[in-house]
C-alpha positions as CSV (number, residue, x, y, z in Angstrom):
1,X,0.0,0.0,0.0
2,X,1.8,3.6,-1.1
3,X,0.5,6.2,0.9
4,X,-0.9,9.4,-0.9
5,X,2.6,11.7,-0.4
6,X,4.4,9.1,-2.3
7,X,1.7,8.4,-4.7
8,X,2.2,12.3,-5.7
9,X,6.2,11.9,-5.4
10,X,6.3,9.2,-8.0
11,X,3.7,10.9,-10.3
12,X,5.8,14.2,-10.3
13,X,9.2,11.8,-11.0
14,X,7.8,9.7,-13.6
15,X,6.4,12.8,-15.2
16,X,9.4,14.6,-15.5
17,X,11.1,11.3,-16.5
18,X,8.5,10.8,-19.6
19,X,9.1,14.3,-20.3
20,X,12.5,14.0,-20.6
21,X,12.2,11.3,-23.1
22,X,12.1,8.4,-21.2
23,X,9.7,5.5,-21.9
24,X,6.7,5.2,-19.7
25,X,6.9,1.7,-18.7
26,X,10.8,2.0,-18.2
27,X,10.0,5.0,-15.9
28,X,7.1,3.2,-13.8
29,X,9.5,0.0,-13.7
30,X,11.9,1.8,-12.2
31,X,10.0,3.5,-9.5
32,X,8.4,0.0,-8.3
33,X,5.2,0.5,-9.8
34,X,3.1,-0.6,-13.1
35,X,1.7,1.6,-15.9
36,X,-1.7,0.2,-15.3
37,X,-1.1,1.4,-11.6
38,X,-0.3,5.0,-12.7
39,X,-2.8,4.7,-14.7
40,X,-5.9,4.1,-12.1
41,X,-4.3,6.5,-9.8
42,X,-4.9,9.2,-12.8
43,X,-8.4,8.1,-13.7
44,X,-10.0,8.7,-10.4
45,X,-9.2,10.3,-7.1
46,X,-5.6,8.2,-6.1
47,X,-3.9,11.3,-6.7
48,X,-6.5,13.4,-4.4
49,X,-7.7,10.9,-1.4
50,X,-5.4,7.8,-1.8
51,X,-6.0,4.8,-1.2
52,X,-9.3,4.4,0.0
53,X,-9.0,0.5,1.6
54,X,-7.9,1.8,5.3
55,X,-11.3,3.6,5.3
56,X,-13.4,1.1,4.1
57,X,-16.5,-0.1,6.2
58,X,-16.5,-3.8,6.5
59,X,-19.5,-5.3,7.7
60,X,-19.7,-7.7,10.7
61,X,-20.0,-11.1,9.7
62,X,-23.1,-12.8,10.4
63,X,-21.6,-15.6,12.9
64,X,-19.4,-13.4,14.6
65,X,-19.5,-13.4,18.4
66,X,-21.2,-11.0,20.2
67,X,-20.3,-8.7,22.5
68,X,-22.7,-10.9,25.2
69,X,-21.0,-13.8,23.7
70,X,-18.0,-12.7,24.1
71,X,-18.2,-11.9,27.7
72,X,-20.0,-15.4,28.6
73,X,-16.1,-16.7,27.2
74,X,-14.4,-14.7,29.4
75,X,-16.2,-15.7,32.3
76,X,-16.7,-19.7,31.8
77,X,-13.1,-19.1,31.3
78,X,-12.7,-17.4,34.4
79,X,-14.3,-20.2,36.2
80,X,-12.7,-21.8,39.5
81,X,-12.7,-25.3,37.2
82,X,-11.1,-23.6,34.0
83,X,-8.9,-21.2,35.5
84,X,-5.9,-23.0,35.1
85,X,-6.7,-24.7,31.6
86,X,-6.3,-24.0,28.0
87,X,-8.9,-23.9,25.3
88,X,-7.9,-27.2,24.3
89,X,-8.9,-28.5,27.5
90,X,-11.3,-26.3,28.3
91,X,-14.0,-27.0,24.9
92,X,-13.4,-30.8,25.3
93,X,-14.6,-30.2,28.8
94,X,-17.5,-28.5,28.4
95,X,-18.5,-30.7,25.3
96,X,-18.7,-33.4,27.7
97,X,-21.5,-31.6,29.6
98,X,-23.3,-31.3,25.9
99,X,-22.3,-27.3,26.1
100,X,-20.5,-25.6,23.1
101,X,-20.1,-22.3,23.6
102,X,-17.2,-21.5,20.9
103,X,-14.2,-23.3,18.7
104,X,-10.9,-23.9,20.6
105,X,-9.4,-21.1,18.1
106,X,-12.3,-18.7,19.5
107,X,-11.8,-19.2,23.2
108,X,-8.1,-18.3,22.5
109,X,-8.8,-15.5,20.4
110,X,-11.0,-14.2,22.8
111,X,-8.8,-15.2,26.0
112,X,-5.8,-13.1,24.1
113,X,-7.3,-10.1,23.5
114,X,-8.2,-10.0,27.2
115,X,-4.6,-11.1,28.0
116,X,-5.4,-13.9,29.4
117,X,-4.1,-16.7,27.5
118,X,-0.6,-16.2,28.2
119,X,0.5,-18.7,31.0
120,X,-2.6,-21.2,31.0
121,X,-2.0,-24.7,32.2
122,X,0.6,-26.6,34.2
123,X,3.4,-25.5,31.2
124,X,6.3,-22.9,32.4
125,X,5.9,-19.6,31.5
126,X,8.3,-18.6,29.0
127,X,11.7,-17.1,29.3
128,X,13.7,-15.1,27.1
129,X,17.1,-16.3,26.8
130,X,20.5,-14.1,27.7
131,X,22.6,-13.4,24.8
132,X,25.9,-15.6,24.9
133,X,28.7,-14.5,26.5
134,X,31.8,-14.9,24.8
135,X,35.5,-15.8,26.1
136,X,38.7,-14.6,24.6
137,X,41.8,-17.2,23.8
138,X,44.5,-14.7,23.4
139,X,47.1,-17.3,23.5
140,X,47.9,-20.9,22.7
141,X,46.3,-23.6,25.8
142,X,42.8,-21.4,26.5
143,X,40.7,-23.4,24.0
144,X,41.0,-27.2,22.7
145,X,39.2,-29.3,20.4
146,X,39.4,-33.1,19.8
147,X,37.5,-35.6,17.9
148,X,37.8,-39.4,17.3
149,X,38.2,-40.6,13.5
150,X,38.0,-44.5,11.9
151,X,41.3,-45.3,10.3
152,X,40.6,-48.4,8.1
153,X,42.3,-52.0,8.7
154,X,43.1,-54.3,5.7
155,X,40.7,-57.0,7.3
156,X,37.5,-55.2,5.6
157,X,34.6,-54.6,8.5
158,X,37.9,-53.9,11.3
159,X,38.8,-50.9,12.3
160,X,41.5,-48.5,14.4
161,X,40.3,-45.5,15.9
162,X,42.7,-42.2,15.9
163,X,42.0,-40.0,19.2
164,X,43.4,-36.4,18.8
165,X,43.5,-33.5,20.7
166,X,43.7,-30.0,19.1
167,X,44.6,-26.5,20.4
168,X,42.4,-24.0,18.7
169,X,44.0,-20.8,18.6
170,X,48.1,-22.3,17.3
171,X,46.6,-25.3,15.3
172,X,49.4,-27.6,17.2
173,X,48.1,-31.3,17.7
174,X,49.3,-31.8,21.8
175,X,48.0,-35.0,21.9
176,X,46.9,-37.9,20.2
177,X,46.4,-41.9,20.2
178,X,45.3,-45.1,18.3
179,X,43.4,-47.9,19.7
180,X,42.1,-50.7,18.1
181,X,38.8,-50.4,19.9
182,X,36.4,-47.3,20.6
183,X,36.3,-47.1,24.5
184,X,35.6,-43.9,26.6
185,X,38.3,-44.8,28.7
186,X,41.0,-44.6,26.2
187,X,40.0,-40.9,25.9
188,X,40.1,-40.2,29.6
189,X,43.5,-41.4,29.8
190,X,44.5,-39.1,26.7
191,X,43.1,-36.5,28.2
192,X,44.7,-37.1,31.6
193,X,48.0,-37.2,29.7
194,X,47.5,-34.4,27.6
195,X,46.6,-32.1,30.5
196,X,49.6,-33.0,32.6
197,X,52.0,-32.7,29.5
198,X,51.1,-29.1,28.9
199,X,50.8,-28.1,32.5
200,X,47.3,-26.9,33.2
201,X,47.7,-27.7,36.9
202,X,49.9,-24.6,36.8
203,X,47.4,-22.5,34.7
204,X,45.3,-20.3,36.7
205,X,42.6,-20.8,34.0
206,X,42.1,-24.1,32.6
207,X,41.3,-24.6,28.9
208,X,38.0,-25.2,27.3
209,X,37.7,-29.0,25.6
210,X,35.1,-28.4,22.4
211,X,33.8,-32.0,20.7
212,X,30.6,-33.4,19.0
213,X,27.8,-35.1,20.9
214,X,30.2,-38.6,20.4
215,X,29.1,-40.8,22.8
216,X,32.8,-41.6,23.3
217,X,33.4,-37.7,24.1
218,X,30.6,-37.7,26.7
219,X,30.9,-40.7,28.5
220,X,30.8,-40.4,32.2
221,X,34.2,-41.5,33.0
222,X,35.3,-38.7,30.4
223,X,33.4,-36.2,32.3
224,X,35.1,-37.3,35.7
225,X,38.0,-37.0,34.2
226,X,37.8,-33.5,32.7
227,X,35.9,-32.3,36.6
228,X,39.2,-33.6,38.4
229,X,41.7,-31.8,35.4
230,X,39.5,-28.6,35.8
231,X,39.0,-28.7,32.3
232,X,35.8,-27.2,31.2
233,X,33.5,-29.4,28.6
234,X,31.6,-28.2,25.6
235,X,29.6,-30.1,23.3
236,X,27.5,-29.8,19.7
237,X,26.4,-26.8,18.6
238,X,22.9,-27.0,16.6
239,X,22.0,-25.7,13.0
240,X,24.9,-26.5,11.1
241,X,26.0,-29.2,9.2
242,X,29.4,-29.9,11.1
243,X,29.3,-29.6,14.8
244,X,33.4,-29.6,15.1
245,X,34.6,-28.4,12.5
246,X,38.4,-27.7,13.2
247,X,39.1,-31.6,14.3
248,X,37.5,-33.0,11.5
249,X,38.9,-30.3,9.3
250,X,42.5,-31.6,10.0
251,X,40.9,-35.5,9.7
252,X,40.0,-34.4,6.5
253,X,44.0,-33.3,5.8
254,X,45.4,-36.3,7.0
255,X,43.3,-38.8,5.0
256,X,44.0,-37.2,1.6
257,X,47.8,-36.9,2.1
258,X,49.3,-39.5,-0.3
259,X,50.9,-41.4,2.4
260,X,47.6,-42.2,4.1
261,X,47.1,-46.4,2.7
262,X,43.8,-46.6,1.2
263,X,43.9,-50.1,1.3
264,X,43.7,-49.9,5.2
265,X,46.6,-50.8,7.9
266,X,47.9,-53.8,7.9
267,X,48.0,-54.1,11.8
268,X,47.9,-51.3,14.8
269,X,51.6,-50.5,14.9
270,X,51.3,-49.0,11.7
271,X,48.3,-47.2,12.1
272,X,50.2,-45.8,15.4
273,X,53.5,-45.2,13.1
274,X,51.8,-43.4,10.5
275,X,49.7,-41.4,12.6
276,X,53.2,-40.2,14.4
277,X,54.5,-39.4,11.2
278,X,51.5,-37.5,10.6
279,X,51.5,-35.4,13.7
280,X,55.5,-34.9,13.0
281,X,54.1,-33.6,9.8
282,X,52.1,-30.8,10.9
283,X,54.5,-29.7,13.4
284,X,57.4,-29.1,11.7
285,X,55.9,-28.5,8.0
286,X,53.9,-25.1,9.0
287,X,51.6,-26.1,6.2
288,X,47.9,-24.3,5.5
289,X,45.3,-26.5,4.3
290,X,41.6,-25.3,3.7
291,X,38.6,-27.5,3.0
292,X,35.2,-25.7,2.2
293,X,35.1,-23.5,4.8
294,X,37.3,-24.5,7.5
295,X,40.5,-23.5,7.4
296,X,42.8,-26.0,9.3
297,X,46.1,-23.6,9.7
298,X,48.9,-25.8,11.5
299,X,51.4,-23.1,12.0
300,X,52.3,-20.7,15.1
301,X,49.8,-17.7,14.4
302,X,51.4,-14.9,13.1
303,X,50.3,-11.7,15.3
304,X,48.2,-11.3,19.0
305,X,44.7,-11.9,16.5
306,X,42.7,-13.8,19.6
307,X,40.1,-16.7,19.0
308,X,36.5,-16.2,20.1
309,X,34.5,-18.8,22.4
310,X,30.8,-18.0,23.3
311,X,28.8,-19.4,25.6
312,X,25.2,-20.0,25.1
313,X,22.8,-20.9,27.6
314,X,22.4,-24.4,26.4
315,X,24.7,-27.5,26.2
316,X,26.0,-26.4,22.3
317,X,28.8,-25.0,21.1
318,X,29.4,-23.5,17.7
319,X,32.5,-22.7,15.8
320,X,33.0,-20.4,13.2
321,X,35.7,-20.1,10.3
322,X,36.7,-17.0,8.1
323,X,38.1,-17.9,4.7
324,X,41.1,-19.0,4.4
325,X,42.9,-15.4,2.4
326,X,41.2,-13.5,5.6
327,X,43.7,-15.8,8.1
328,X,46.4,-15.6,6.0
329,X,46.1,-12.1,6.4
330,X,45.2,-11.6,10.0
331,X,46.2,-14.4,11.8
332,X,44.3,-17.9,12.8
333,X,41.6,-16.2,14.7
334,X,37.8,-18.5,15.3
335,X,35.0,-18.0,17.4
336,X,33.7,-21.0,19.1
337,X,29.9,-20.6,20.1
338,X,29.0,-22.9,23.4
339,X,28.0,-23.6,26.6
340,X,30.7,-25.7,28.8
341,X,29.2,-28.5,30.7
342,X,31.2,-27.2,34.1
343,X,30.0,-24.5,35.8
């Protein structure tokens, strides 16, 4: 709906405009509008009055509710019995005592425009949620990630399972594992080692461990373990289609370098050999890998740029790449969107 000022405005302009030598329809194109539109506004009063729906009488339907009606509503509503119910419960209800007074859509119609159909019925009122908070890794040990990945075995249907432990912020790997079988306790005890290797015990704040909703990752003994390290846990973040994207950015990396045996590994050894030679790789190559829109960078950063958490006030966690040009240029900075499990 244009209001009458502007119906003038864009006369005036499309006027001058035609005037000028400008086709019509161009003109009216341009401004949003159709020739037939200028057209009807010139023929009768669109120019003078404007549009003439707002003013419009509209007639009361025949099976509205009236006023007396309306009140009755309100008051069954109001009733010691009903008080505390919704329509939904209340029409069945009355139905049952062969009264019908209005539609389940009606009685909440009503009940809204009286504001009374807000908190109706044993369900919580609704809260709105606090905007995340966010925490700052301005250095390397503030924020980790890990993930566990299938490495394949010769014997088809057998498998090796590659636990790996990422920090965030300088993209170094400070702890990994392979195990020939996927148990929660094998990831407690990396954990446990990683956390005394880099010296958190000494850190006045401990880092922040990001992974999926694996059931491996959330298994109670790996919760124990992270509440006696002091290391906060943070899980899934909804609405996207990869929940940890960094770790299984850099899976990604190591299963399409051309030593990686697509046949599968002959025995665990190996996969533990090759998996050293892997980590040995991206700590002393300084090589930048990018897949989609995750940028894996496995190098020291190159200024102060800091990485991002947030906290949200459920159990998720999101993290957040720029393209890969943007952190050559500024530095490996993320965000990671989330709400550690530890208070």
């Amino acid at each position: 709906m244009i209001g009458l000022e502007d119906r003038q405005a864009l006369s005036r302009d499309i006027a001058t405009a035609h005037r000028h030598g400008a086709r019509l329809s161009q003109a009216c194109e341009i401004a949003g509008i159709n020739v037939r539109t200028l057209q009807r506004w010139k023929a009768g009063t669109g120019l003078l009055r404007g549009d003439g729906r707002p003013q419009a009488v509209r007639p009361i339907p025949a099976h509205a509710l009236s006023a007396t009606e309306r009140e009755q509503l309100v008051r069954v509503a109001n009733e010691p019995r009903f008080a505390d119910m919704p329509p939904a419960r209340i029409v069945p209800m009355l139905a049952d005592e062969g009264v019908y007074l209005a539609s389940e859509s009606t009685f909440a119609r009503v009940l809204r425009e009286h504001g009374q159909n807000m908190h109706r019925g044993r369900a919580r009122a609704p809260q709105t949620s606090r905007p995340p908070t966010t925490h700052v890794a301005h250095a390397p040990g503030q924020v980790w990630c890990w993930d566990m990945t299938y490495l394949p075995a010769f014997v088809s249907g057998r498998w090796f399972y590659l636990y790996l432990i990422l920090d965030l912020y300088s993209r170094k790997i400070i702890g990994f594992e392979v195990h020939d079988s996927d148990d929660a306790s094998h990831a407690a005890l990396l954990v446990k080692r990683t956390a005394l290797a880099e010296g958190i015990h000494a850190m006045a704040a401990k880092p922040v461990l990001h992974g999926d909703n694996g059931a491996t990752l959330k298994a109670t003994t790996v919760l124990a373990m992270l509440h006696w390290l002091g290391v906060k846990p943070s899980y899934s973040r909804p609405r996207v289609s990869d929940d940890n994207a960094f770790a299984e950015s850099l899976f990604r990396t190591a299963k399409y370098r051309p030593e990686f045996p697509a046949a599968g590994f002959t025995d665990l050894d190996r996969a533990r050999q090759w998996a050293a030679s892997f980590v040995r790789w991206c700590l002393c190559a300084g090589t930048t890998t990018t897949t989609g829109t995750v940028a894996s960078v496995m190098s020291a950063p190159r200024n102060g740029t800091p990485v991002r958490i947030t906290r949200s006030c459920s159990n998720v966690m999101r993290c957040t790449a720029r393209p890969a040009n943007a952190i050559r240029a500024a530095g490996p900075a993320r965000r990671v969107t989330g709400h550690p499990l530890a208070p």
